[in-house]
C-alpha positions as CSV (number, residue, x, y, z in Angstrom):
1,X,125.3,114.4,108.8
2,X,124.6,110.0,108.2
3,X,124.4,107.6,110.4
4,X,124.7,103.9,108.7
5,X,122.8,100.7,109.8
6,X,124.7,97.8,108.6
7,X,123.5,94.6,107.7
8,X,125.8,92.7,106.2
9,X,123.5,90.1,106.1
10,X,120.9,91.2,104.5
11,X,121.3,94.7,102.4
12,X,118.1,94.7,102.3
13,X,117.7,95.4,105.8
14,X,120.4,98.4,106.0
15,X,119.9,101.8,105.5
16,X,121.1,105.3,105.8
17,X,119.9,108.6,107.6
18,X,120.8,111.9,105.7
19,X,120.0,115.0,108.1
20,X,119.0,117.2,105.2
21,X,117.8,120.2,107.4
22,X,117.4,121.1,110.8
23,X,114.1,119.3,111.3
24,X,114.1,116.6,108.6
25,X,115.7,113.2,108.4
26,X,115.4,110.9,104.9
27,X,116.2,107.4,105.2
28,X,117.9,105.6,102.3
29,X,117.8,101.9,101.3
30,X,121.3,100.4,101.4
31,X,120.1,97.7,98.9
32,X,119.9,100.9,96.1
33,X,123.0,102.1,96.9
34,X,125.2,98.9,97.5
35,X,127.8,98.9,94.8
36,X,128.3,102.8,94.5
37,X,131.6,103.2,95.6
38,X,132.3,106.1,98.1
39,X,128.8,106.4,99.2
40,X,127.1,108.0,101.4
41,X,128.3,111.6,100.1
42,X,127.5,114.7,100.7
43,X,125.6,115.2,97.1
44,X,123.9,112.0,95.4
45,X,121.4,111.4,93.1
46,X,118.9,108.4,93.1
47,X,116.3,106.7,90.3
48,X,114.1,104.6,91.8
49,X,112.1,102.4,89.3
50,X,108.9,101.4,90.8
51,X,106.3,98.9,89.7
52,X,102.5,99.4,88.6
53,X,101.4,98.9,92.3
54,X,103.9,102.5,93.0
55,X,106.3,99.7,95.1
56,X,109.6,100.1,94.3
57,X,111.8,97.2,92.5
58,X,115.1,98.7,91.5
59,X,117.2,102.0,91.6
60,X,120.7,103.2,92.2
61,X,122.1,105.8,93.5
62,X,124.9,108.2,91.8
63,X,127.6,110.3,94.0
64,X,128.8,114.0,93.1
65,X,129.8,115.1,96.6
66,X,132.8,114.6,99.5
67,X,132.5,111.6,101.0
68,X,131.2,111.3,104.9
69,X,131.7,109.6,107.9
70,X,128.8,108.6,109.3
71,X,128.1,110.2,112.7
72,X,127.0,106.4,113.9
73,X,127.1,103.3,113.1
74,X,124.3,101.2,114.2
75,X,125.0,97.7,115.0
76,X,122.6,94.9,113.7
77,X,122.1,94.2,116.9
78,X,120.6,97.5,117.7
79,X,119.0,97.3,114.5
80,X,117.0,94.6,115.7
81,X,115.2,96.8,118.2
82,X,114.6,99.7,115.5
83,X,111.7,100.0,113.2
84,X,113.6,99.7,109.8
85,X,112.7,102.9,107.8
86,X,111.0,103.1,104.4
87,X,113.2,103.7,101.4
88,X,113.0,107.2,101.3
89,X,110.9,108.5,104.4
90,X,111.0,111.6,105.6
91,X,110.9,111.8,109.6
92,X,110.8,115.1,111.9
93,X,113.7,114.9,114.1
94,X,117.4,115.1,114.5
95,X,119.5,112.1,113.8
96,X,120.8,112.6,117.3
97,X,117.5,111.0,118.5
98,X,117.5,107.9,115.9
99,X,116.8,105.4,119.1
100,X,113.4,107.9,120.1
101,X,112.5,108.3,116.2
102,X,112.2,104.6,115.5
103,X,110.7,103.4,118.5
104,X,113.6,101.4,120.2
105,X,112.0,97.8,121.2
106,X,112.8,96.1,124.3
């Protein structure tokens, strides 16, 4: 399962949420991922190319799978009350309970 945050505005603000087990969630960058056409998939590969401080600069992102509908899409509106994820965390949870997980702000 995916849900999508767009921001259309501002790719550096969107991301994705892969449920890659039954506990696990892994957030993706949409500013890495962009101009791949088809994504999210069900089977991608990423390089990430990070600097000498371990912060990453650049990267892209490579599809082999089906494609998927995300299960949400989150508004930037309800973006704006979500913690935005770090390229690549890993969070305990089910994506289900995105709102919960990233500390909706009121």
């Amino acid at each position: 399962m995916v849900i999508e945050c767009e921001n259309k505005q501002d790719h550096k603000k969107g991301w994705y949420g892969f449920q890659f087990d039954d506990e696990h969630i892994v957030f993706v960058s949409a500013r890495f991922c962009q101009r791949v056409r088809g994504f999210p998939t069900s089977d991608f590969s990423m390089v990430d190319i990070a600097d000498e401080k371990g912060k990453i600069i650049a990267g892209y992102a490579r599809n082999h799978g089906d494609p998927l509908v995300p299960l949400r899409t989150i508004s930037k509106q309800e973006a704006g009350r979500l913690r935005i994820p770090e390229h690549m965390e890993i969070v305990s949870g089910n994506l289900t309970q995105i709102d919960t997980l990233l500390g909706v702000y009121i």
